[in-house]
C-alpha positions in Angstrom: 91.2 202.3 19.7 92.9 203.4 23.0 89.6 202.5 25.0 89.5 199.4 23.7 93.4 198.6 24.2 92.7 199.3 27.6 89.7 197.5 28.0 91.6 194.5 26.6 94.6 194.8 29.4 91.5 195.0 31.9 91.2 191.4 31.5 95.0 190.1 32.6 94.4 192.7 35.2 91.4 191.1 37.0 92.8 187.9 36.3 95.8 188.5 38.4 94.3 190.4 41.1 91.3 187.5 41.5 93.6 184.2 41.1 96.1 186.0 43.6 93.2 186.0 46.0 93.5 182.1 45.8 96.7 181.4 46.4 100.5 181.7 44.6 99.9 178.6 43.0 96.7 179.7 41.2 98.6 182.8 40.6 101.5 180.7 39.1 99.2 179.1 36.9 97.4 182.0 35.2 100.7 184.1 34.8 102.5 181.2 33.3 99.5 180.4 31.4 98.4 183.6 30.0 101.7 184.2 28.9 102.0 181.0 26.5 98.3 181.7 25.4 99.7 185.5 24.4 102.7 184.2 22.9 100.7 182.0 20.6 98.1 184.4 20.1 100.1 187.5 19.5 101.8 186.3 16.3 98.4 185.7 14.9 96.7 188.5 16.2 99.4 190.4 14.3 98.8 188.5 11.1 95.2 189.5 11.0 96.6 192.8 11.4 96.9 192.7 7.7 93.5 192.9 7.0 93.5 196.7 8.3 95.8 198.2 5.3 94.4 196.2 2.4 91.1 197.0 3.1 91.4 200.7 3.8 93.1 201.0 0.9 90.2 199.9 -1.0 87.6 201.8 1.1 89.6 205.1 0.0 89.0 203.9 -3.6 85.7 203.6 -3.2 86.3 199.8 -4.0 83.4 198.4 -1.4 83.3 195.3 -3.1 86.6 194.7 -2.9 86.4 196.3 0.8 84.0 192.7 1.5 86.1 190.7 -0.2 88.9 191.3 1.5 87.3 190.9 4.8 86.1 187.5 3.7 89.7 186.0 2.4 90.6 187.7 5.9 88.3 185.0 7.5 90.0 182.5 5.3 93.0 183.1 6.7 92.1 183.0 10.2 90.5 179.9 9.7 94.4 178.5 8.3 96.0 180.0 11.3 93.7 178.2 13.5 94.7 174.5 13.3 98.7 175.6 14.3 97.5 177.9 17.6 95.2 175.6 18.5 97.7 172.3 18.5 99.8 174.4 20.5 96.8 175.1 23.4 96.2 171.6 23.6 99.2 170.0 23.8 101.4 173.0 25.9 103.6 170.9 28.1 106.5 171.6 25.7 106.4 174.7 26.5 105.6 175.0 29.6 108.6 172.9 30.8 110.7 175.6 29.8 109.3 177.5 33.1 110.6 174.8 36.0 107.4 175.4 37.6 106.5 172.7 39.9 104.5 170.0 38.3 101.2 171.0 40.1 101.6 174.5 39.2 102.3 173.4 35.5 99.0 171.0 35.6 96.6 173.7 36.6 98.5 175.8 33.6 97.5 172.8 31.6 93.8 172.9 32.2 94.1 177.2 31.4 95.7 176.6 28.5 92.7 174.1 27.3 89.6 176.1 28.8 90.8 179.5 27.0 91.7 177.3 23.5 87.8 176.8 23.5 87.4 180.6 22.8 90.2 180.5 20.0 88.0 180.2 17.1 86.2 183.7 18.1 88.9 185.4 19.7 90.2 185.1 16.1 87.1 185.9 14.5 86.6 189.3 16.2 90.1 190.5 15.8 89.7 190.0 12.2 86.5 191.9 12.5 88.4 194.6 14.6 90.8 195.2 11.9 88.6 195.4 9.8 86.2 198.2 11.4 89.6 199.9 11.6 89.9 199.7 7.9 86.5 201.4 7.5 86.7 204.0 10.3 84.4 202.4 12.7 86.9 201.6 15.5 83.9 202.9 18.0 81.9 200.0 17.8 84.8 197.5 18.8 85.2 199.9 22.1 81.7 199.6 23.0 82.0 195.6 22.7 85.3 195.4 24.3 84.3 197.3 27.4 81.3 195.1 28.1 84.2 192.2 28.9 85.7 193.4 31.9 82.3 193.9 33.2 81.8 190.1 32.5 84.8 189.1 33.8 84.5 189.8 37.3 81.3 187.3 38.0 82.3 184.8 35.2 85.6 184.2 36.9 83.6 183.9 40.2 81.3 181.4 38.3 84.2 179.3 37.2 86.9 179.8 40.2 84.7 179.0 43.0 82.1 177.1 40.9 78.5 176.6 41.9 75.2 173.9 42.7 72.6 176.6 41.6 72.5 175.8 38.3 70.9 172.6 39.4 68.1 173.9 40.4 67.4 174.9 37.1 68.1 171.5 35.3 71.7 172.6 34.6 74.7 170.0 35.8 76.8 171.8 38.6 79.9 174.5 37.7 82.7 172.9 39.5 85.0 174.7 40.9 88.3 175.2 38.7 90.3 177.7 40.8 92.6 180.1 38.6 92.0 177.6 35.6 88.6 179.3 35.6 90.3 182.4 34.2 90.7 181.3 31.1 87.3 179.5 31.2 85.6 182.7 31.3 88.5 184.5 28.7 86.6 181.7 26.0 83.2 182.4 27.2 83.7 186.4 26.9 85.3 185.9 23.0 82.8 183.8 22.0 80.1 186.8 23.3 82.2 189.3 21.9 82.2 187.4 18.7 78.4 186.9 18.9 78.1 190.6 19.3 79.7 191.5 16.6 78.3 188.8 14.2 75.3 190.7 14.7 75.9 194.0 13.9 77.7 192.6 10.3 74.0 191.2 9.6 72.0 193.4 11.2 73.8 197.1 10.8 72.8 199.0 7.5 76.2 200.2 7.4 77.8 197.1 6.8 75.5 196.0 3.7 77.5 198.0 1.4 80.0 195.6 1.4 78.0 192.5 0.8 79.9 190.5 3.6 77.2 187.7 4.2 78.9 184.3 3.7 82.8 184.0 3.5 82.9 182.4 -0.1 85.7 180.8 -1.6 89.1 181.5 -0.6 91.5 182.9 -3.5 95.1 182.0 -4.0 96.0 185.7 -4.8 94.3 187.3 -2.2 95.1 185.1 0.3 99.0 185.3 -0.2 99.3 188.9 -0.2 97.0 188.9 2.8 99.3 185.9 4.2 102.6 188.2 2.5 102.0 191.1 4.3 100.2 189.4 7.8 102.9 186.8 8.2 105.8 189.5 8.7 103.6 191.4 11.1 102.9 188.8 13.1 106.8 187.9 13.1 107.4 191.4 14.3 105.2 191.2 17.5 106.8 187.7 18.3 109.6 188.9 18.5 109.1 191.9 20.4 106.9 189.8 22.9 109.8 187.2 22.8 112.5 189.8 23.8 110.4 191.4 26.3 109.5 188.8 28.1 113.1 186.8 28.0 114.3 189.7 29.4 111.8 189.3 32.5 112.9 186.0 32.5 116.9 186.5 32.8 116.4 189.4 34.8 114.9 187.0 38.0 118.0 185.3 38.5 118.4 189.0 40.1 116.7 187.9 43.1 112.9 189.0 43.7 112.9 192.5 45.1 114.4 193.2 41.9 112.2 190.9 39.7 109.1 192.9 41.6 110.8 196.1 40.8 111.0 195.3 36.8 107.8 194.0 37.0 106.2 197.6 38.0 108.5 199.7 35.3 106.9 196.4 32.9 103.7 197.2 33.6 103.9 200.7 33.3 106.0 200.5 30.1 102.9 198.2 28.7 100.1 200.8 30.0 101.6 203.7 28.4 102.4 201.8 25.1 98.4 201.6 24.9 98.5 205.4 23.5 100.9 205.0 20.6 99.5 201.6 19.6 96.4 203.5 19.1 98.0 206.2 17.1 99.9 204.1 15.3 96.9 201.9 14.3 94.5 205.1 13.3 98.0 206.7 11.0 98.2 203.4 9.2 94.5 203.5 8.6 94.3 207.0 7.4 97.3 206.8 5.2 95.8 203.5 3.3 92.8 205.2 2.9 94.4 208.0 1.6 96.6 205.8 -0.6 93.4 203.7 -2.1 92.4 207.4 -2.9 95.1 208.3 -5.5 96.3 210.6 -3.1 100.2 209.7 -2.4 100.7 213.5 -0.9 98.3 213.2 1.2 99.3 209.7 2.7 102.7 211.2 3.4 101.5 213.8 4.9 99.1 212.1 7.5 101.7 209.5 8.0 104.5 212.2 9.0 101.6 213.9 11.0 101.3 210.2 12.8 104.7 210.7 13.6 105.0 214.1 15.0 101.8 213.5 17.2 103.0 210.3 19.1 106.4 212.1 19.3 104.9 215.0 20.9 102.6 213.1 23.3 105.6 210.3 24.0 107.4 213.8 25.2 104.7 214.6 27.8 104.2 211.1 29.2 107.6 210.7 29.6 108.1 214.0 31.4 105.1 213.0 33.5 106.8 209.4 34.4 110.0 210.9 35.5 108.5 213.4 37.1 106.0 211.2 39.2 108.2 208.3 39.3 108.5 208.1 42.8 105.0 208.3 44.2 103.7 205.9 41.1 106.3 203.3 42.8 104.9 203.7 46.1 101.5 203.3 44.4 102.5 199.7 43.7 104.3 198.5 46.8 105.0 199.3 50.2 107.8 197.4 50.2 110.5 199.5 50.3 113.3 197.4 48.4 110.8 197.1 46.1 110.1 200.7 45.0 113.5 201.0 45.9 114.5 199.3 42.5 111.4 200.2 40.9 112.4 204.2 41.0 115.3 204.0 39.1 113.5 202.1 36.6 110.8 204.4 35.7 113.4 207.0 35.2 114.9 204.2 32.4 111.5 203.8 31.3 110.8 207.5 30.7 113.2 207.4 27.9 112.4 203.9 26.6 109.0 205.1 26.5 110.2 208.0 24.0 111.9 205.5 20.9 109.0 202.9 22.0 106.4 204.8 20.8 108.3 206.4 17.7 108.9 202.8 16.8 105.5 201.9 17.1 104.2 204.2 14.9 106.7 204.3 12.4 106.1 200.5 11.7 102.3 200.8 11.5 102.9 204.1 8.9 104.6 201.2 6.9 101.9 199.1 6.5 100.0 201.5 5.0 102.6 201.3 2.3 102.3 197.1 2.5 106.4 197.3 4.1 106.3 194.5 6.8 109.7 192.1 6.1 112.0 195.0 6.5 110.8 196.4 9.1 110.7 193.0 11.1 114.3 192.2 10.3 114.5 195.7 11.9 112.9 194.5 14.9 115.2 191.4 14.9 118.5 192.8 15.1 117.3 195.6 17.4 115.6 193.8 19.7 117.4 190.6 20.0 120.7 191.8 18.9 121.0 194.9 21.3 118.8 194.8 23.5 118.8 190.8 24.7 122.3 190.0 23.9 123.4 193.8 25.1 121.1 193.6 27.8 122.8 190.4 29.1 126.3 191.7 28.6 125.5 195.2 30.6 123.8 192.9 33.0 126.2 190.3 34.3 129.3 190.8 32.2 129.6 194.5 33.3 127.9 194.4 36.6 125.0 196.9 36.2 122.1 194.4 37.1 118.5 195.4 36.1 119.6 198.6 34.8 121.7 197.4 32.4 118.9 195.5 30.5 116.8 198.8 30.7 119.7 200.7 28.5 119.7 198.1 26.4 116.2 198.4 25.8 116.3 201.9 25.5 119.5 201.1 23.1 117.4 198.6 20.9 114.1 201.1 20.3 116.1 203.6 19.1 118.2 201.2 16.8 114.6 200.1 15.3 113.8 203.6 15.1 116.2 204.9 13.2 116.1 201.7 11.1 112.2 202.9 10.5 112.6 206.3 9.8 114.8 205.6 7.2 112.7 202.5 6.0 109.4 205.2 6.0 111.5 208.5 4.4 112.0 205.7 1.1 109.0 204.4 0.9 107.1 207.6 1.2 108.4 209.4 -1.9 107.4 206.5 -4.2 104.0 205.8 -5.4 102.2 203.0 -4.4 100.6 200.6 -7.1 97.0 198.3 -5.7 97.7 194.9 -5.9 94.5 194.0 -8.7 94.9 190.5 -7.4 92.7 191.9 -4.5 89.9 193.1 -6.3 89.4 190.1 -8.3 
């Protein structure tokens, strides 16, 4: 799961460094962009998300059938979430004249926006199909296909950048040349391979044929609302920590760009190291659902209260690493000197955010194993928007501390959700769960 985390971020990476290579307006254009397609697709990346702890929960039981089921009512729903996400690819200038971007800048956004909407149906597709080999302990063959992208992505976005007159020669009408619009171009092309890929292995791979998954049926009412009960919340959740995050990048460059470059690197590193508990988190929820579908309640609290203790212990390391290497990893990222000069600082900050990030993290995916996802995102709402937006402004500009002062809020906002979680996990662990039989029938 961490592999394939990574290989994900690999994508955004070579975007930026390949559209930078063009000029600041291509530049512009992905990062503005890419960040509307990933608010968008984040929410219902999330609601898929609820396929994971159904579905384990049946393949503890031994319920197979009901494993296949679920996967197919988990297709259903992808297919309802479609038509919203996709209205909002198509027709972005709403939202993208929130950014005051120059008008060319916002037209080359424009044409991103509709390239990587092509690739919406099987982006998600295969992120149903990665919860669901998640659910069934095969998280492996998801890495294997997700690393195969970023080796894609390099010549693809050549291809579709810089287009080409070769294809002629092989009866093929010319690739013109789309400049960073071409990024997401080759995003759709790589989802709909990925998707390909992995529609392959369901029809092909013995191990699959156990759950009878050919064909996606009928949808049912029942199973589709819990799915929709539980997945909706989720997705909720990861709006709104994408929506804090990233409005606090926002109010954070009226600080003047050496600063805005200096959050940007403590960001990014946050985001890199969050990979690790993500993972974690994931694989607890998993293991405790399965355990769950089993009949066996002590052993779901224990290996969600194991979760725990193992992404606390490992946040502990990385952040001692961070602070210790804070210095030199800032250096890594810029030679500018005001710029690491804000970034050093930061990390420090981020050494301890990274420390209630990760127990937050994992403490909401332990909940989904027990089917929790409203309180937990009301959780996430007064933490993160409360304290650490509305407290990040006020340390900000009403008490002079400048960058900094969003960081402790930050750091004040995970461990508000935190200890909201902890609590939220402590209750729900010491009562039995009872299967939804909606979902088996």
């Amino acid at each position: 799961m961490f592999v394939s985390q990574l290989a994900v971020m690999a994508h955004g990476i070579i975007d930026t460094a390949m559209a930078g290579h063009l000029s600041a307006r291509d530049l512009a254009a992905v990062a503005i962009g890419s960040s509307v397609y990933y608010v968008v697709y984040v929410g219902l990346m999330g609601a898929l998300q609820a396929i994971s702890p159904v579905a384990a929960q049946h393949f503890g039981a031994g319920r197979l059938h009901a494993v296949g089921d679920t996967w197919r009512q988990g297709q259903w729903m992808a297919i309802l979430l479609f038509a919203p996400a996709a209205l909002a690819l198509a027709m972005p200038q709403p939202l993208l004249s929130l950014t005051g971007a120059p008008a060319q800048t916002v037209d080359q956004a424009v044409v991103y926006l509709n390239l990587i909407a092509l690739g919406l149906p099987a982006a998600l597709w295969f992120r149903a199909f990665t919860t669901f080999n998640a659910a069934v302990s095969r998280p492996g063959v998801v890495m294997v296909i997700n690393l195969l992208g970023p080796v894609l992505k390099v010549p693809l976005n050549l291809l579709f950048m810089h287009g080409t007159t070769f294809t002629e020669t092989i009866g093929l009408p010319a690739v013109p040349a789309l400049g960073g619009a071409g990024c997401g171009l080759s995003t759709a092309v790589i989802a709909w391979a990925s998707a390909a890929i992995g529609w392959t292995l369901l029809h092909r791979d013995p191990f699959y044929r156990r759950f009878s998954l050919r064909g996606i049926g009928r949808p049912k009412a029942a199973a589709l609302r819990e799915l929709l009960r539980l997945g909706l919340p989720i997705g909720g959740t990861y709006l709104i920590d994408v929506s804090a995050f990233n409005l606090m990048t926002l109010l954070v460059a009226r600080l003047g760009n050496e600063v805005t470059a200096g959050h940007a690197i403590a960001s990014n590193l946050a985001a890199v190291i969050f990979m690790l508990p993500l993972s974690l988190g994931n694989a607890t929820c998993v293991l405790a659902a399965q355990r769950l579908g089993a009949e066996d309640h002590a052993g779901a609290r224990r290996t969600a209260w194991l979760g725990v203790q193992l992404v606390a212990s490992l946040a502990v390391l990385t952040a001692a690493l961070l602070w210790i290497l804070r210095e030199p990893i800032a250096r890594a990222y810029s030679s500018d000197a005001a710029v690491w000069g804000v970034a050093v600082p930061l990390l420090g900050l981020v050494a301890l955010y990274h420390l209630f990030d990760a127990m937050q993290c994992v403490l909401a995916f332990a909940l989904r194993a027990w089917r929790v996802t409203v309180a937990p995102m009301l959780v996430f709402a007064v933490a993160l928007w409360g304290v650490g937006v509305g407290g990040g402004w006020w340390l900000a500009f009403g008490q002079g501390l400048g960058v900094s002062g969003f960081w402790i809020a930050a750091i004040g906002s995970v461990a508000v959700a935190s200890l909201g979680l902890i609590l939220l996990l402590q209750r729900h662990t010491r009562v039995p769960i009872i299967a939804d039989a909606a979902l088996t029938t």
